[in-house]
C-alpha atoms as a printed R data frame, in Angstrom:
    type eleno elety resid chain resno       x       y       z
1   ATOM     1    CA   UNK     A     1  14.140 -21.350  24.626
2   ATOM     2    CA   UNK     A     2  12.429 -20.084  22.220
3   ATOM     3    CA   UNK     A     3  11.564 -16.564  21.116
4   ATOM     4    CA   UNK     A     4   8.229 -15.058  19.588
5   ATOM     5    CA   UNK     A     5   7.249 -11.660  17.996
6   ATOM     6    CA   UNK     A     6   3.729 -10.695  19.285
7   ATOM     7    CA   UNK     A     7   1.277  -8.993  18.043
8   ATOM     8    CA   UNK     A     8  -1.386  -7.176  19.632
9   ATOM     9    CA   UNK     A     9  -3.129  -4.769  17.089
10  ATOM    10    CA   UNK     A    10  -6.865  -6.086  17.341
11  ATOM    11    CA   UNK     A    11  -8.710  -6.192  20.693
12  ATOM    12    CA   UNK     A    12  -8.803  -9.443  21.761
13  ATOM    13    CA   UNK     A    13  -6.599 -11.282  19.264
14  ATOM    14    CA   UNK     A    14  -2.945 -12.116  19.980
15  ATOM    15    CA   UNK     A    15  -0.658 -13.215  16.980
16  ATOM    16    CA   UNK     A    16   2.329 -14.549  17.048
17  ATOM    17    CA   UNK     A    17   6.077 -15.655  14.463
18  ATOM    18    CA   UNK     A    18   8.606 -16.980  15.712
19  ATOM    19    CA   UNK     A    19  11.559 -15.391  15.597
20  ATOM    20    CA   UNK     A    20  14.314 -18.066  14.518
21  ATOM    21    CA   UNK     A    21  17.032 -15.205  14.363
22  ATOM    22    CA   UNK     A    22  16.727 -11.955  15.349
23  ATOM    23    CA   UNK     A    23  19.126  -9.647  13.298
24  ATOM    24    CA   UNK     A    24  17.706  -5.821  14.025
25  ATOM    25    CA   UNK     A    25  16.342  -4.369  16.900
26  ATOM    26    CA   UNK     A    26  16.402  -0.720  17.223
27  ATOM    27    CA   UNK     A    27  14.345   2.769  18.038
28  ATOM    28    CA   UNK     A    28  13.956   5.012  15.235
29  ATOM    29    CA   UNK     A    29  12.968   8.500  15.584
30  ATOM    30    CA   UNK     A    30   9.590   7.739  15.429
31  ATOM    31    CA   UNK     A    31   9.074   4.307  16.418
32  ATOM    32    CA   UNK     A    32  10.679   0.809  16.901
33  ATOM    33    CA   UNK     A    33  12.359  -0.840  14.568
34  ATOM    34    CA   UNK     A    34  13.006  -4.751  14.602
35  ATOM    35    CA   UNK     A    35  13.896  -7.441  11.759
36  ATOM    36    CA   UNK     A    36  14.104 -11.158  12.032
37  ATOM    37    CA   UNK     A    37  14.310 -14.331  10.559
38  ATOM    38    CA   UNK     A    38  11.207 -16.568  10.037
39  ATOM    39    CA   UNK     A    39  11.196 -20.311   8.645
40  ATOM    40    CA   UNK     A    40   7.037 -19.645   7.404
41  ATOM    41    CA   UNK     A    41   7.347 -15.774   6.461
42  ATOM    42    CA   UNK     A    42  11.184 -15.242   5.384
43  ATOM    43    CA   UNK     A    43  12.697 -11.928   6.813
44  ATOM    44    CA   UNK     A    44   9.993  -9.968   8.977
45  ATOM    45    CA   UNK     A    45   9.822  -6.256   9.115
46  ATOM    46    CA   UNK     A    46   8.269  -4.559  12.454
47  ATOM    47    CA   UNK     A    47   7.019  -1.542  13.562
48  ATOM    48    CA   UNK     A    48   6.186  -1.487  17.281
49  ATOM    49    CA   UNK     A    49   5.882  -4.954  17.231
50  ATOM    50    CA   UNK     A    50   3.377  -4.524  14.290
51  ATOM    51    CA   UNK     A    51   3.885  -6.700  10.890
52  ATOM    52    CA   UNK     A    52   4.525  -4.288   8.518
53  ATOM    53    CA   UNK     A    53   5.902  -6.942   5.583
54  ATOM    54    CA   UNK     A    54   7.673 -10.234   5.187
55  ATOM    55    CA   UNK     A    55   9.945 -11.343   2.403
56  ATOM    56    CA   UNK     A    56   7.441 -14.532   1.602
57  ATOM    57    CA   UNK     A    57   4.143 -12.445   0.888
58  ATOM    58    CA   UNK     A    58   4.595  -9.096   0.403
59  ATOM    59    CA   UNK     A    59   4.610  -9.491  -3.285
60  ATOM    60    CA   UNK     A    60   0.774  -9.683  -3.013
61  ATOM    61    CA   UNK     A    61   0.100  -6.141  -1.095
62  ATOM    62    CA   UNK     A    62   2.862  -4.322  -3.270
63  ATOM    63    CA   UNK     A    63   1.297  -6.318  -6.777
64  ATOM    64    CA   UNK     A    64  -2.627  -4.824  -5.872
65  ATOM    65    CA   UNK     A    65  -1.281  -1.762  -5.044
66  ATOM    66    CA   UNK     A    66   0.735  -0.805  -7.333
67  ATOM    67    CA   UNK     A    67  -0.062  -2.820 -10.959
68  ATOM    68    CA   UNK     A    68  -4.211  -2.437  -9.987
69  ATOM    69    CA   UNK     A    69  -4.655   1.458 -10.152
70  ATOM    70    CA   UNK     A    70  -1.726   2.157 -12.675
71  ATOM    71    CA   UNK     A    71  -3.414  -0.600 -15.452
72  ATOM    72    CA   UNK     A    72  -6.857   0.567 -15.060
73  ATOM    73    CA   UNK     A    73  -6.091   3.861 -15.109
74  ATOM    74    CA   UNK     A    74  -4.188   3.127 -18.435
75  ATOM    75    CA   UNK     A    75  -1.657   6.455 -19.176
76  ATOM    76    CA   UNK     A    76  -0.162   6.953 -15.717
77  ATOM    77    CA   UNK     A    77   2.862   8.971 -16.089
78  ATOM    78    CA   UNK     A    78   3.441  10.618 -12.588
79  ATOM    79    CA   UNK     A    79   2.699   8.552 -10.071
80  ATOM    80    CA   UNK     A    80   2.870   9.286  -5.571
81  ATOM    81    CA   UNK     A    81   3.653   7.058  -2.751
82  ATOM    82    CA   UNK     A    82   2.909   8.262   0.722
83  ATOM    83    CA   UNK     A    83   5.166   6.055   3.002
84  ATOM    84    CA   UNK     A    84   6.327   2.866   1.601
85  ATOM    85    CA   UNK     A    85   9.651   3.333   3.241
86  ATOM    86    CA   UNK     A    86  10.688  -0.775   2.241
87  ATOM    87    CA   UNK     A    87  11.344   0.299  -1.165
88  ATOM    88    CA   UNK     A    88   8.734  -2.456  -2.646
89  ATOM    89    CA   UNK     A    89   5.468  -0.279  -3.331
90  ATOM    90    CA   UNK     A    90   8.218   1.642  -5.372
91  ATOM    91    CA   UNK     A    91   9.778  -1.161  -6.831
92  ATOM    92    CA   UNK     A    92   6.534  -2.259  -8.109
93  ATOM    93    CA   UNK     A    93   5.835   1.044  -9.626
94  ATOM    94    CA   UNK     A    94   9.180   1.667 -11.506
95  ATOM    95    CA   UNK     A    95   7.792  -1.550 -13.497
96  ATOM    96    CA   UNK     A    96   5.837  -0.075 -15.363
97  ATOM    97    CA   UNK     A    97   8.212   1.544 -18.069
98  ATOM    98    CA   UNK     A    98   5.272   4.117 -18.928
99  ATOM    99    CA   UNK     A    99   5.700   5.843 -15.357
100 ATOM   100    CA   UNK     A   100   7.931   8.903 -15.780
101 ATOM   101    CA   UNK     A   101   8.504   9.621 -12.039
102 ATOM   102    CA   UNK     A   102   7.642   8.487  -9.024
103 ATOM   103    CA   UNK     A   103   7.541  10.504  -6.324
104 ATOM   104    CA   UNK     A   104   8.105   8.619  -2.652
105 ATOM   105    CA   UNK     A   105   6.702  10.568   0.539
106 ATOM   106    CA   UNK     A   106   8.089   8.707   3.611
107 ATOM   107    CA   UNK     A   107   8.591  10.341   6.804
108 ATOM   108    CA   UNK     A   108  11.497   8.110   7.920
109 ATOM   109    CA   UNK     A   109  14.601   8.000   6.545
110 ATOM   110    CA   UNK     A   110  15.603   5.363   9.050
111 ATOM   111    CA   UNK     A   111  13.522   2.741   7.672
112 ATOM   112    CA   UNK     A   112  14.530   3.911   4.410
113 ATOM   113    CA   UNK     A   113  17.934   3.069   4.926
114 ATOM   114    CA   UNK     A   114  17.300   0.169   6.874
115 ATOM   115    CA   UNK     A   115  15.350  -1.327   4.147
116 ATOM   116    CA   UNK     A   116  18.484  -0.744   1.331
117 ATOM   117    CA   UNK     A   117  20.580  -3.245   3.932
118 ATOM   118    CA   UNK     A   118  18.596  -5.588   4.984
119 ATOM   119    CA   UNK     A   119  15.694  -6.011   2.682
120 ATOM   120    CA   UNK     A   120  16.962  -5.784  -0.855
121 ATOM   121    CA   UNK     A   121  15.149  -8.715  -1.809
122 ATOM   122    CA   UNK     A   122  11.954  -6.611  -1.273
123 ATOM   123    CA   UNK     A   123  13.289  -3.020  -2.694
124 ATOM   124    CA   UNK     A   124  15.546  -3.920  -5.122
125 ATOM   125    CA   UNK     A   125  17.182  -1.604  -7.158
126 ATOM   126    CA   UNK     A   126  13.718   0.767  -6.758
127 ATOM   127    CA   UNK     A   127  15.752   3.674  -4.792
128 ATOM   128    CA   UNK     A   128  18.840   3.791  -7.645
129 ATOM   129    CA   UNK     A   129  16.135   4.243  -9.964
130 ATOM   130    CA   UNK     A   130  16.327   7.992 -11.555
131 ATOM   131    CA   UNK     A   131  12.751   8.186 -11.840
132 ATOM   132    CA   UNK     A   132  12.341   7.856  -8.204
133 ATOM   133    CA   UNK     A   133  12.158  11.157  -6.334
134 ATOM   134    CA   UNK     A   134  12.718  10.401  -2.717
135 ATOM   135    CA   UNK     A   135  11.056  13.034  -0.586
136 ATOM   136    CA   UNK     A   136  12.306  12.510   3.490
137 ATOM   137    CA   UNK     A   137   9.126  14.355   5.007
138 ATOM   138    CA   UNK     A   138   4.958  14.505   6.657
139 ATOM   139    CA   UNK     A   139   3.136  12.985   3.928
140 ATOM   140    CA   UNK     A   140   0.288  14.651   5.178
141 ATOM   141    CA   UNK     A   141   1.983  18.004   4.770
142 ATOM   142    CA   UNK     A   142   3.101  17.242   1.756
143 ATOM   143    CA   UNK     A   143   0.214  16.509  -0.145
144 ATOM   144    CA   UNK     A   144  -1.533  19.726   1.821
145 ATOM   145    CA   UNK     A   145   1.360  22.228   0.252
146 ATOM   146    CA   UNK     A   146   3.168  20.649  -2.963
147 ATOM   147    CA   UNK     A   147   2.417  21.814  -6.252
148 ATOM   148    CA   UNK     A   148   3.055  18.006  -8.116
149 ATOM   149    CA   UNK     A   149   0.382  16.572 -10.045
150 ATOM   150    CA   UNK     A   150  -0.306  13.142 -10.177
151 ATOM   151    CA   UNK     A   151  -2.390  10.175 -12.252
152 ATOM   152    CA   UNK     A   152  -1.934   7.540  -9.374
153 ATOM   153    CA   UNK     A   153  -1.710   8.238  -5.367
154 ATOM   154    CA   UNK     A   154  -0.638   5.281  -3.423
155 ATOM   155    CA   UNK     A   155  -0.970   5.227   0.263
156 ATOM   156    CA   UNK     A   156   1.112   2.734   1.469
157 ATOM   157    CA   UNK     A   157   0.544   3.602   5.336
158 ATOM   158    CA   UNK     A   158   0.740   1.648   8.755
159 ATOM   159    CA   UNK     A   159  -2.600   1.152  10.281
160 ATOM   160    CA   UNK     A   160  -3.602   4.281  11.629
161 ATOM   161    CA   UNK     A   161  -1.733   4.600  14.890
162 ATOM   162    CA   UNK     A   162   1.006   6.783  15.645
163 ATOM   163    CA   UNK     A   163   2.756   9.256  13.093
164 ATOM   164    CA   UNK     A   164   0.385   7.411  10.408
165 ATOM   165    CA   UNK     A   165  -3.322   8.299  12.029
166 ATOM   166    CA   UNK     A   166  -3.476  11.258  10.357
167 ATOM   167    CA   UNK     A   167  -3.390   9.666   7.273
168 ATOM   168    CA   UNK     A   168  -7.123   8.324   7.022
169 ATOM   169    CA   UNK     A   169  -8.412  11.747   8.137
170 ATOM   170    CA   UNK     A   170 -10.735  13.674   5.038
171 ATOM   171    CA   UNK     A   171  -8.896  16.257   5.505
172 ATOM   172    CA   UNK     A   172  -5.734  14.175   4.484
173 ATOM   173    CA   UNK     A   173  -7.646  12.230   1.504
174 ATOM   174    CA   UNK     A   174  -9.126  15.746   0.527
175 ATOM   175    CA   UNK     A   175  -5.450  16.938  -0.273
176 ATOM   176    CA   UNK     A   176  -4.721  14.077  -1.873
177 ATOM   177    CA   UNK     A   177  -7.424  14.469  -4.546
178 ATOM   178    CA   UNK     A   178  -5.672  18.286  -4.955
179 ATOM   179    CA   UNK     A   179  -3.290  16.405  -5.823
180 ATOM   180    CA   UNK     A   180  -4.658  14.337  -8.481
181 ATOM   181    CA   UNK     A   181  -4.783  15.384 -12.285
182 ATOM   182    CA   UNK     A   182  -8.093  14.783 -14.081
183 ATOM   183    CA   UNK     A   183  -9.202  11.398 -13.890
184 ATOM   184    CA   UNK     A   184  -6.655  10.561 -11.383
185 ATOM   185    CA   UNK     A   185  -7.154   7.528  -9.132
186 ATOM   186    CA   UNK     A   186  -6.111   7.343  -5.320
187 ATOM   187    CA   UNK     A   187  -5.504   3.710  -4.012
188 ATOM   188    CA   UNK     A   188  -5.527   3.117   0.102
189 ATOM   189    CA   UNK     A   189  -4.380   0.656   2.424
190 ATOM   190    CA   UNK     A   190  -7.371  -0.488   4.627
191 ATOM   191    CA   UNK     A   191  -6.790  -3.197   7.030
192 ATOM   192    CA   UNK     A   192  -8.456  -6.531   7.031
193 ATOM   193    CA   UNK     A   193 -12.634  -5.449   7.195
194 ATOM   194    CA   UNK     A   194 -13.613  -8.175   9.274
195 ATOM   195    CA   UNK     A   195 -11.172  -7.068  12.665
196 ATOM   196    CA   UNK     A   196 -10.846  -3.597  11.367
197 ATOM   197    CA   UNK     A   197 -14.153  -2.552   9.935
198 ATOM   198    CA   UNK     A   198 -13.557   1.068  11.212
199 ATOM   199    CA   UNK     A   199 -10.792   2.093   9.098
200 ATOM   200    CA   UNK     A   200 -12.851   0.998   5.933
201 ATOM   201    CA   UNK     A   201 -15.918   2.465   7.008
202 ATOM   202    CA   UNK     A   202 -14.312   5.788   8.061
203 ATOM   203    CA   UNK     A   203 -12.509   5.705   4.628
204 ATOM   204    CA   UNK     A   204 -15.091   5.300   2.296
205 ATOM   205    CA   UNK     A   205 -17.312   7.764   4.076
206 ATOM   206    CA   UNK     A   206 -14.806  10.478   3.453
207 ATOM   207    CA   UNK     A   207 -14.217   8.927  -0.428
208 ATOM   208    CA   UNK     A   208 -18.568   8.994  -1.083
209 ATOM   209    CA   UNK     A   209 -17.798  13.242  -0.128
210 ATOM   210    CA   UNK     A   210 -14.808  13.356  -2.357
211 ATOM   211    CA   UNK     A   211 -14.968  10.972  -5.396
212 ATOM   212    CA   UNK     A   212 -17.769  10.198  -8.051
213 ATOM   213    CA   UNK     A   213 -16.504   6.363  -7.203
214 ATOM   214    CA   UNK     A   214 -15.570   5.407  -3.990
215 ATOM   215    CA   UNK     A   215 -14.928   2.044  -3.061
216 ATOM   216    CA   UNK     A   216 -12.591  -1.083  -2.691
217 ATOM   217    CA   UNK     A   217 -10.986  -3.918  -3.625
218 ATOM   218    CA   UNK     A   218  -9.438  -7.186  -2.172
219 ATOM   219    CA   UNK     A   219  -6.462  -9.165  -1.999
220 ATOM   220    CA   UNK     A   220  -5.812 -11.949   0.585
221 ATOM   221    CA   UNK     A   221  -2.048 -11.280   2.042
222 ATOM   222    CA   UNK     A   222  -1.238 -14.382   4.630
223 ATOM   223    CA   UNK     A   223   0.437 -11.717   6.885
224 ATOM   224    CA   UNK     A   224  -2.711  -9.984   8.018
225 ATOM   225    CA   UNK     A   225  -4.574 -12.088   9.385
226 ATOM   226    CA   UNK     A   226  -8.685 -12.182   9.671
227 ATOM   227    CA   UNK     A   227  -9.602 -12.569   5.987
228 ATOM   228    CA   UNK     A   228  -8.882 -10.433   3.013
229 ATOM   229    CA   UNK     A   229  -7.335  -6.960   2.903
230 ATOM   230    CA   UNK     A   230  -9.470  -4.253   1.745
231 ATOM   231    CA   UNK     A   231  -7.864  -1.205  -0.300
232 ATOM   232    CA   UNK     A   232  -9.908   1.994  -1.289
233 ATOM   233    CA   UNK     A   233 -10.348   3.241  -4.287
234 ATOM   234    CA   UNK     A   234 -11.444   6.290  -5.341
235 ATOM   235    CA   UNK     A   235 -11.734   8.518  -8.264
236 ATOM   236    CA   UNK     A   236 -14.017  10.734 -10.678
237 ATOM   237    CA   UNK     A   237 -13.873   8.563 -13.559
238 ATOM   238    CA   UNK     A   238 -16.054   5.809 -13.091
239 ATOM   239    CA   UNK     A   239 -15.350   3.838 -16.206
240 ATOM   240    CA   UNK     A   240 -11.986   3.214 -15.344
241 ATOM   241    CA   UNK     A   241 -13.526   0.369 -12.956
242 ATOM   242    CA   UNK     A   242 -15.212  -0.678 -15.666
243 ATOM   243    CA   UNK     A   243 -12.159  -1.088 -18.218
244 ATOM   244    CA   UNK     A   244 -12.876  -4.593 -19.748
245 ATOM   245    CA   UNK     A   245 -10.085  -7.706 -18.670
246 ATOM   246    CA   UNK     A   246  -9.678  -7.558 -22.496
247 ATOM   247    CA   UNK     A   247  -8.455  -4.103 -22.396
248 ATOM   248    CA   UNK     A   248  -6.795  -4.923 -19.007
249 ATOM   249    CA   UNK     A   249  -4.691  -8.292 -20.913
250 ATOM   250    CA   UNK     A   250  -3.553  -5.780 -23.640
251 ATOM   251    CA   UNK     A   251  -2.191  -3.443 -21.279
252 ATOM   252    CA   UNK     A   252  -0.619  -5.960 -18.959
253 ATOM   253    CA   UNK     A   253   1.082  -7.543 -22.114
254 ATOM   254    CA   UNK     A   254   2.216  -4.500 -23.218
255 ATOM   255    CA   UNK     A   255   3.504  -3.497 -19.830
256 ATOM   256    CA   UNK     A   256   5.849  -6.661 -19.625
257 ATOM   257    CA   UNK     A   257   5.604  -6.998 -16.079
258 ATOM   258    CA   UNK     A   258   6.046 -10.733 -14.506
259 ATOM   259    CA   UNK     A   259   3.619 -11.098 -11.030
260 ATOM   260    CA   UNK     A   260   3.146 -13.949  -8.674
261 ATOM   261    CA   UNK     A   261  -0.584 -12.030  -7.510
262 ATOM   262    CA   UNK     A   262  -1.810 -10.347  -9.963
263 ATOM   263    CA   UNK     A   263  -3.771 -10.604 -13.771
264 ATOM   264    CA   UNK     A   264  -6.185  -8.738 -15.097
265 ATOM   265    CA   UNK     A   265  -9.056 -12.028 -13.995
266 ATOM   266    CA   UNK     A   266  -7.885 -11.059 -10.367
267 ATOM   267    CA   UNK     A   267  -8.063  -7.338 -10.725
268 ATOM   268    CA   UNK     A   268 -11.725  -7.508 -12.491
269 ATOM   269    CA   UNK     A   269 -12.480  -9.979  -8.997
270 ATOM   270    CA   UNK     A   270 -10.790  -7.745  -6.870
271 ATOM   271    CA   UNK     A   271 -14.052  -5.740  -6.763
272 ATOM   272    CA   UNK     A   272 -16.594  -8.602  -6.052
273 ATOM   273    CA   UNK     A   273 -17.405  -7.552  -2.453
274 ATOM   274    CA   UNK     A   274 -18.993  -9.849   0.046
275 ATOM   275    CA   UNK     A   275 -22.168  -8.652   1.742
276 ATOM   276    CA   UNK     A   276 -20.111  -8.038   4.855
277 ATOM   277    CA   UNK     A   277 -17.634  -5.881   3.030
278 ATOM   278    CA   UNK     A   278 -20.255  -4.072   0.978
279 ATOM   279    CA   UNK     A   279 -22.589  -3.300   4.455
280 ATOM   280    CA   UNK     A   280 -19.460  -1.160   6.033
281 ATOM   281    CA   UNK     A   281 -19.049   0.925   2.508
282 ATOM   282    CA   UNK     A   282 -23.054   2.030   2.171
């Protein structure tokens, strides 16, 4: 008989992968915990029965995430990741030889060293990196008491459930941007607009009181279903949206990086919004 993962994040929508070996199942401290094996998707990462990432696709989310904000800003040295606990938002990150240190906020060390084991196709070598500090804690109480400046803030959450909810609060992205050196850029996870609307909308209303340019970008990830995935963006220097795909190429070139997702054509698209899209952000 066969066995299926299902999904039930949005209302009214089931999803489900088959699971064509199951090979983790566990509780965490904070939530459960299961891996399998997928002939479409590769290995499949879970949270509460939640897709969190899958060996096939992931390169996409981790690519936009990471490579978007840390080319257009264009001197990132210090960059943070709040969550991220699979190791590939980091491993990402620590491609860029420019980036100094990198400091990972993830609030379970379970999944941590889950991911090491099982999923070292998607972390790599990203946690034997030096320049990685590794900080086991609240990433919301982090950002609310550390001293660390950054040029880039990544948050690489869960959908906003759970231990992660409080992470799309203002009061949360309002730390953040204490956070931030001059002309620093924060990058968000958003959910797919067209099943999650809320989380965008709720987002960008808190980025318009916080940032001279608040909005997003999109990627399409197969994994989350519903049409593309929208990530905010927000920061006080608005030309750095406006860096040219020339300038974008050199830096990219320079960087050395090889991607599957991204180039600089696809991050200067990125920001072409549909009316839809653009509607929840106003």
């Amino acid at each position: 008989m066969e066995e299926w993962s299902e999904e039930a994040l949005h209302d009214g929508l089931r999803i489900k992968i088959r699971i064509d070996k199951l090979l983790f199942d566990s509780k965490t401290e904070h939530q459960r915990l299961q891996l399998f094996e997928s002939k479409a998707f590769g290995r499949v990462l879970t949270l509460d029965s939640v897709v969190q990432t899958t060996e096939s696709d992931e390169f996409i989310y981790h690519e936009m995430m990471a490579h978007l904000p840390i080319l257009a800003h264009g001197k990132a040295k210090r960059v943070l990741i709040i969550g991220g606990g699979d190791g590939g938002m980091a491993e990402e990150v620590l491609k860029h030889k420019s980036v100094e240190r990198v400091t990972m906020v993830e609030i379970d060390a379970g999944v941590v060293e889950f991911s090491k084991q099982y999923l070292p196709n998607i972390c790599k070598d990203a946690f034997d990196d030096p320049r990685l500090n590794l900080v086991i804690a609240d990433g919301a109480k982090f950002v609310a008491e550390t001293d660390e400046r950054f040029d880039v803030a990544i948050i690489d959450s869960t959908d906003p459930i759970g231990p992660a909810e409080v992470l799309f609060t203002e009061a949360f992205y309002g730390n953040v941007k204490r956070c931030l050196n001059e002309g620093g850029i924060v990058a968000t996870q958003n959910g797919v607009p067209f099943l999650q609307g809320d989380e965008l909308t709720s987002t960008l209303a808190a980025f318009r009181k916080l940032f001279r340019d608040p909005t997003c970008y999109l990627a399409t990830v197969p994994t989350y279903v519903g049409g593309p995935m929208a990530f905010g963006w927000g920061t006080d220097d608005a030309s750095l949206r406006q860096v040219t795909e020339e300038t974008l190429a050199e830096r990219f070139k320079a960087a050395g990086i090889e991607t599957r997702y991204y180039t600089p054509a696809v991050h200067k698209a990125a920001f072409a919004l549909p009316p839809y899209i653009q509607d929840m952000i106003e």
